[in-house]
N, C-alpha and C positions, 0 to 999 in steps of 0.2 A: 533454564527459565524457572523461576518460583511460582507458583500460585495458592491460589486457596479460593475454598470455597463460597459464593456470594449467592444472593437473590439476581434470579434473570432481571437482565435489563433490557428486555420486550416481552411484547404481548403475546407471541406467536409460539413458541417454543424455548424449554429448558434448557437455554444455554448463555453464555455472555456472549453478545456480541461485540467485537473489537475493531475498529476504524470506523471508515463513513458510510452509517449504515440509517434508513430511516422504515420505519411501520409501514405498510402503501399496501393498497390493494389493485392487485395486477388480474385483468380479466372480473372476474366475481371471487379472487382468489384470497383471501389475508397473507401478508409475506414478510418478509424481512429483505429490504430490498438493498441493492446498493449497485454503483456504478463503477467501481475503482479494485482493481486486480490489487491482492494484497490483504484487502477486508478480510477479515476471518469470523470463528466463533469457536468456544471452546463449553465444553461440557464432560463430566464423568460421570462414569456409566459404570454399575456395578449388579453383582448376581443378574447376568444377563446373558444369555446365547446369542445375541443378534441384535444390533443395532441398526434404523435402516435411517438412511438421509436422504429426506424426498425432496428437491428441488425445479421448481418451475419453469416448463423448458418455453424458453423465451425467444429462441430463433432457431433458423432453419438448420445452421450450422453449428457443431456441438463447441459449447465451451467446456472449460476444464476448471476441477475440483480437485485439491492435494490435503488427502487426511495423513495426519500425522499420530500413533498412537504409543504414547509413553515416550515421547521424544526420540522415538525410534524413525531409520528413512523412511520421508513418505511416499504414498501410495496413491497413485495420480489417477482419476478416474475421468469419462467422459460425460458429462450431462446429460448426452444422449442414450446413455447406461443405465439412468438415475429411474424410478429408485433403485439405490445400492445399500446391497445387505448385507454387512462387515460384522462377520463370526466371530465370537470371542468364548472365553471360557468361565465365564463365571465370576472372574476375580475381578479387582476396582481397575480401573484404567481411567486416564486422562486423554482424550481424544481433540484433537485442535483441526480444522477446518478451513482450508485457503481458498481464493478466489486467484484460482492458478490462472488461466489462461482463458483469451477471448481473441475474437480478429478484429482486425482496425475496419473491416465494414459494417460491423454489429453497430446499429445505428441506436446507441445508450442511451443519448441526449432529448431524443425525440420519440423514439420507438419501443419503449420500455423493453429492452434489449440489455436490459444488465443480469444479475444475480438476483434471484429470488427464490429465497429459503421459504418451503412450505412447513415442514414440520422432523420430528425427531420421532419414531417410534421404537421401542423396545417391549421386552418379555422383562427387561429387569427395573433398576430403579436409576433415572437422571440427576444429577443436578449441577448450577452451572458453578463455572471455573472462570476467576477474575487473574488472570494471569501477570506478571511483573511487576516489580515495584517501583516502575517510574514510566515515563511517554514522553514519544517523538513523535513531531507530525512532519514527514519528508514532500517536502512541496517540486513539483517538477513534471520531465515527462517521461518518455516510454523506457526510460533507462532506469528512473525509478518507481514504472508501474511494477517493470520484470517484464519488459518484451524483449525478445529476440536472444534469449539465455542460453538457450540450449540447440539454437538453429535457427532456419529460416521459413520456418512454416509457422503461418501465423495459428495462434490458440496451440498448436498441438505443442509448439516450442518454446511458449512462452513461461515463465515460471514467479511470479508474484511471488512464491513460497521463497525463492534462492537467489533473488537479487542483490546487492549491497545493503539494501535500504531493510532486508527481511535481517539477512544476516548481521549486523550491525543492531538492530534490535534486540536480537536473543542476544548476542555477546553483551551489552549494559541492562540485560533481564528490563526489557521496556516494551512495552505496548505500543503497535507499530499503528501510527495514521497516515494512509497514505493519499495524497492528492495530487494525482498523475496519471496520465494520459498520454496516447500516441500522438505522436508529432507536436505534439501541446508546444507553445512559446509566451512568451508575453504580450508578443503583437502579432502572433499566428494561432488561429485556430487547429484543434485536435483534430483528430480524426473522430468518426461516428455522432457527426453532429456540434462535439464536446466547442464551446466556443475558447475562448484565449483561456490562460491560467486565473490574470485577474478577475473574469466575470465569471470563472469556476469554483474560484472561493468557499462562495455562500450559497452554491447551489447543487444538488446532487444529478437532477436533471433540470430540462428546461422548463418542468412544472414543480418541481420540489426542493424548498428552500432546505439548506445546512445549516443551521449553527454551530459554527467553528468551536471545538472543546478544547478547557485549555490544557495544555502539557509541556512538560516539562521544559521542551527544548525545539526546538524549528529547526529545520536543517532545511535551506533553500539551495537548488540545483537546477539553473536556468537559465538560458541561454542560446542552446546547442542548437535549435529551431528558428532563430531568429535572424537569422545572417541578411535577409533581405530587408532589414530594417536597417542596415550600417551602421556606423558607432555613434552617431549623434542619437539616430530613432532608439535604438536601444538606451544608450544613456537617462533618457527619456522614462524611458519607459521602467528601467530597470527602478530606476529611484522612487515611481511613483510606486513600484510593487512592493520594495521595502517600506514603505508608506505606510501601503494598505496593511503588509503583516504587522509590522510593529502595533496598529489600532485593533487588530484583531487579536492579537495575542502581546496582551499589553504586560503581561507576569513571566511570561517564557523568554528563557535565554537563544535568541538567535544566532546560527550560525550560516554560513555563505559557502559556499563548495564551490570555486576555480571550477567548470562543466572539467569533465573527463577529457571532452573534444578538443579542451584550452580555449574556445571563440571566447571572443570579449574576454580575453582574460586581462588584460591592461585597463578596460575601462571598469572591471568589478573592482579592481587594485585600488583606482582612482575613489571609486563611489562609495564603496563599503567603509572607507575611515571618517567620510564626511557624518555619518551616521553615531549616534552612540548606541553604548553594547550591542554592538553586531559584532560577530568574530568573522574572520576570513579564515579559509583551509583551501591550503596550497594542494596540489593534485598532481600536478607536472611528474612528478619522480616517482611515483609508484608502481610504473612497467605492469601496465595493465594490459592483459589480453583479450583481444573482440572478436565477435559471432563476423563482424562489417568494418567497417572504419569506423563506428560509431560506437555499436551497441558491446555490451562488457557480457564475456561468455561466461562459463559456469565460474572458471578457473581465476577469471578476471573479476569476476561479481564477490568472490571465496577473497579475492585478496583485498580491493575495494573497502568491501565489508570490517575486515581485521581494521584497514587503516583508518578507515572514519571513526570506529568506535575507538579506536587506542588515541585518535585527536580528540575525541570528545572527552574520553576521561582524565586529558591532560585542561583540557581549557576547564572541566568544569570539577574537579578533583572532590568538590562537598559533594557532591551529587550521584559520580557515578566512579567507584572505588576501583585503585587498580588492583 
C-alpha cells in the first residue's frame, strides 16, 4: 500500500481517518465515531518511545482493535485493554488502525455502541498518513463487514482487518469504504439495531446522517440475507438498490459480486445487464472455504480477496494496473 503524508481530516486527533467515519460527541466526550468494522485511521509517528491509542469504551462487552505497524502482521488488541501503549524505538514508522471486531448485540444504531476514537498520545512527533492511490466503497453485509473470519465467537473472531473486502483493497493500493453489517439484506434488517442496507446508506446511525464519498469503484454483495423475500421481492428490491447507488455514486464504476452463497444468483444475471455500466462478477468457481455454510474463513477471505481484485483489474485495466 503507498501513502504519503496529509493534513488530518478531523478535528480530534492527528491521523487520516479512512471509511465511514463522522466528528460526534459520545457522553461529554469529542470522538471520531463510526459504526462499520473495517473503518480505520492511519498516522506516523516518529522520535517517539510510546505511542498510546485511547478509545472510548462504549459497551459492556470488549470490541476489538488491529494495529498494524510498517505493514507488518497485526496486532489485535481489546478495547477493554484500551488505553494501549505500543513501544517503539525512536525511528519513523507508519501505523494503520482497524475496527476489527464487535458483537452483533452491540446495539450501534441506537445505543451509541460503535467505535469511538478519543485521542493519540505520544512522547514523539504525529502526523497523519492519507493512504492509496485509489477507493472502493464495498456495500453488503457481515461477510463484508469481516464477521465470522476466524471462528465463531462473536468480536473476538471477527476480523474487519482480513476479510476479502480489506484484502482486495491493499492488493489495488485503495482505500477501503465499508458499508456492511451483520445479517444486513436489502429487505432485512441488521443486527444492533442497523435497519436494511438501503436506509443504511445515508446514515451512520439512527441520529447521524453520512454523506456518501465518491470513489473510485462500488463493489455490491447482497443478497445472501434475503431469502425470505423470494425472487420476485428481491427482484424488487434489488433493482431499486442499484437505483439508489448509481444516484449516489453517479462518477464511480459499479460492479455486482454473484453473493458467495450463489442466492439469487439467476435473478442478479437477469437484473444487472438491464442496468448500464454496472459489471457482473461471477463467484461460483473460486472454491472458497467457510468458518459455516456462509461465512469465508481466513483461508477463504486470502483467496476471495486475490480474485476480486485480479476481476477488478481486468474490468477496469486505466485504473488499477496489473
Amino acid at each position: 500500500m503507498d501513502y504519503a503524508q496529509t493534513t488530518a481530516n478531523n478535528p480530534v486527533t492527528t491521523a487520516y481517518f479512512q471509511g465511514r467515519w463522522v466528528a460526534k460527541t459520545v457522553g461529554q466526550t469529542p470522538v471520531m465515531y463510526t459504526t462499520n468494522l473495517g473503518a480505520a485511521f492511519w498516522f506516523q509517528v516518529q522520535q517517539a518511545t510510546y505511542v498510546i491509542v485511547d478509545v472510548l469504551k462504549t459497551t459492556p462487552s470488549s470490541s476489538w482493535l488491529a494495529i498494524q505497524i510498517d505493514g507488518l502482521p497485526y496486532q489485535r488488541v481489546a478495547v477493554a485493554d484500551l488505553p494501549y501503549r505500543l513501544m517503539l524505538d525512536g525511528q519513523r514508522h507508519i501505523i494503520r488502525v482497524v475496527m476489527s471486531g464487535n458483537t452483533d448485540d452491540d446495539q450501534v444504531w441506537t445505543g451509541n455502541a460503535g467505535f469511538a476514537i478519543k485521542a493519540l498520545q505520544t512522547d514523539g512527533e504525529l502526523a497523519a498518513i492519507k493512504p492509496g492511490q485509489h477507493s472502493i466503497t464495498w456495500l453488503g453485509d457481515s461477510i463484508t463487514a469481516g464477521c465470522w473470519v476466524a471462528g465463531r465467537t462473536p468480536a473476538t473472531d471477527y476480523r474487519g482487518e482480513a476479510n476479502y473486502a480489506a484484502i482486495a483493497s491493499d492488493l489495488l493500493n485503495a482505500r477501503d469504504v465499508r458499508v456492511a453489517y451483520s445479517a444486513i439484506g436489502l429487505t432485512r434488517a441488521g443486527k444492533g439495531g442497523v435497519p436494511t442496507l438501503p436506509d443504511a446508506m445515508t446514515m451512520l446511525d439512527a441520529q447521524t446522517t453520512w454523506q456518501p464519498t465518491p470513489t473510485d469503484v462500488v463493489v455490491i454483495n447482497v443478497g445472501t440475507n434475503d431469502g425470505l423475500a423470494g425472487a420476485a421481492g428481491f427482484t424488487k428490491a434489488f433493482s431499486q438498490f442499484l437505483n439508489q447507488v448509481q444516484a449516489l455514486y453517479p462518477n464511480s464504476r459499479l460492479a455486482v459480486l454473484i453473493p458467495f452463497s450463489q442466492r439469487f444468483d439467476r435473478v442478479i444475471r437477469q437484473v444487472v445487464p438491464t442496468f448500464n455500466d454496472i459489471d457482473l462478477i461471477e463467484t461460483a468457481d473460486w472454491s472458497l472455504t467457510k468458518t459455516d455454510q456462509t461465512h469465508l474463513d481466513l483461508a477463504g477471505s486470502k483467496v476471495a480477496g486475490q480474485q476480486v481484485a485480479a476481476t477488478l483489474t481486468q474490468l477496469y485495466p486505466t485504473l488499477f494496473k496489473a
